[in-house]
N, C-alpha and C positions, 0 to 999 in steps of 0.2 A: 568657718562655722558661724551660724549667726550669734549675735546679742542673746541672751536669755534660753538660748537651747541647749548649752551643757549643765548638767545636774551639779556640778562641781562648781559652777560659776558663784562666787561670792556677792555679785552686784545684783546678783535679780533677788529681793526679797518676797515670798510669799503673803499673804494675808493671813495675819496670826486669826485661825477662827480652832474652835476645839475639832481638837483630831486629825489637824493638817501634816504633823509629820507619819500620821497614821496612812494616809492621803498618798501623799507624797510619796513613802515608801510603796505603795502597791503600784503607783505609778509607774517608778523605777524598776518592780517584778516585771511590771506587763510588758516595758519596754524589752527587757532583757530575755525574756518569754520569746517575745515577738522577734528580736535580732536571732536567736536561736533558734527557733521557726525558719525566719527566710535564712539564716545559715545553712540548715538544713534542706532546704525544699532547691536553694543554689545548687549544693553539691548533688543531688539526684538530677539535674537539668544536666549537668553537665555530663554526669556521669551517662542517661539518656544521650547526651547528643554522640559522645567517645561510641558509645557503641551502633547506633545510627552509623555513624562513618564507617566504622571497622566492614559493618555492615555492606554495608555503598561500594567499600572495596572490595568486598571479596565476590559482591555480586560481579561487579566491576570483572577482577580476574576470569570468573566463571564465563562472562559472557566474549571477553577475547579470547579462550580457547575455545568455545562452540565457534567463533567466526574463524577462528584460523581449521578448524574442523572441516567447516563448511565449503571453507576455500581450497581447499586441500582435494573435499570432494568434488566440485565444480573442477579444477585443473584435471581431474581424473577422466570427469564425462567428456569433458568437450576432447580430449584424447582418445575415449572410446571410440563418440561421435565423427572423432574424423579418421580413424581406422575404419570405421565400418561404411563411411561413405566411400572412403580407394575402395574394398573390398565390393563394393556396390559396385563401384566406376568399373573394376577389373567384370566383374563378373556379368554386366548389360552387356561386353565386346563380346559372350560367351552366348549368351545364352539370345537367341535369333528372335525366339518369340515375343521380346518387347517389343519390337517396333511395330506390329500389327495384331490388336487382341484378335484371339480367335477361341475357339474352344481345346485348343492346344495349349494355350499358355493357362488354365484353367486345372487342365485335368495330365501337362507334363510332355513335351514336345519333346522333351529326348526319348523318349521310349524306352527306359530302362537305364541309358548314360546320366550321369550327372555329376556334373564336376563337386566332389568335395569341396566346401571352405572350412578351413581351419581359422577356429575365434577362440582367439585368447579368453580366457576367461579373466576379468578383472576383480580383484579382489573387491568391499567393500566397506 
């Protein structure tokens, strides 16, 4: 601490002028005022940052299970996606009228035949 900055220090004399321990004392309020001021305005900082974080975290949590969600749903489509392409694959060797549009493949070249596909339905 330096020379002359604790009130308690014996070696720093004042200038005796009237009214200086009057002086003096309001000094020693304002300082005490003031440390109790920023004591206070500390612990709400801090207090503010604790809950910021708490914050951050649970944002945090919230947004790893929307991605593990997410991914969950992705491994689901590309599983549909690729049942429904064999189901495609199977069902072109079936059905004649791909290979050349005409107004059969339009309006039903089986003429009443049609082979069922059975689709799973996936949940969501």
């Amino acid at each position: 601490m330096a020379h002359g900055s604790d009130s308690n220090d014996t070696s720093y004399t004042r200038s005796p002028s009237p009214g200086s321990s009057t002086r003096g004392s309001q000094d020693d309020m304002r300082k005490v005022m003031r440390r109790e001021k920023n004591r206070i305005a500390a612990q709400k900082s801090r207090l503010r940052q604790t809950q910021k974080a708490d914050s951050l975290h649970l944002e945090s949590e919230n947004l790893e299970k929307e991605n593990a969600a997410l991914r969950k749903e992705v491994k689901r489509l590309k599983e549909e996606a690729k049942y429904l392409t064999t189901v495609l694959s199977n069902h072109e060797s079936v059905c004649t009228g791909l290979s050349s549009p005409s107004s059969d493949l339009l309006y039903g070249a089986h003429h009443g035949y049609h082979q069922h596909i059975a689709v799973p339905h996936y949940p969501l």
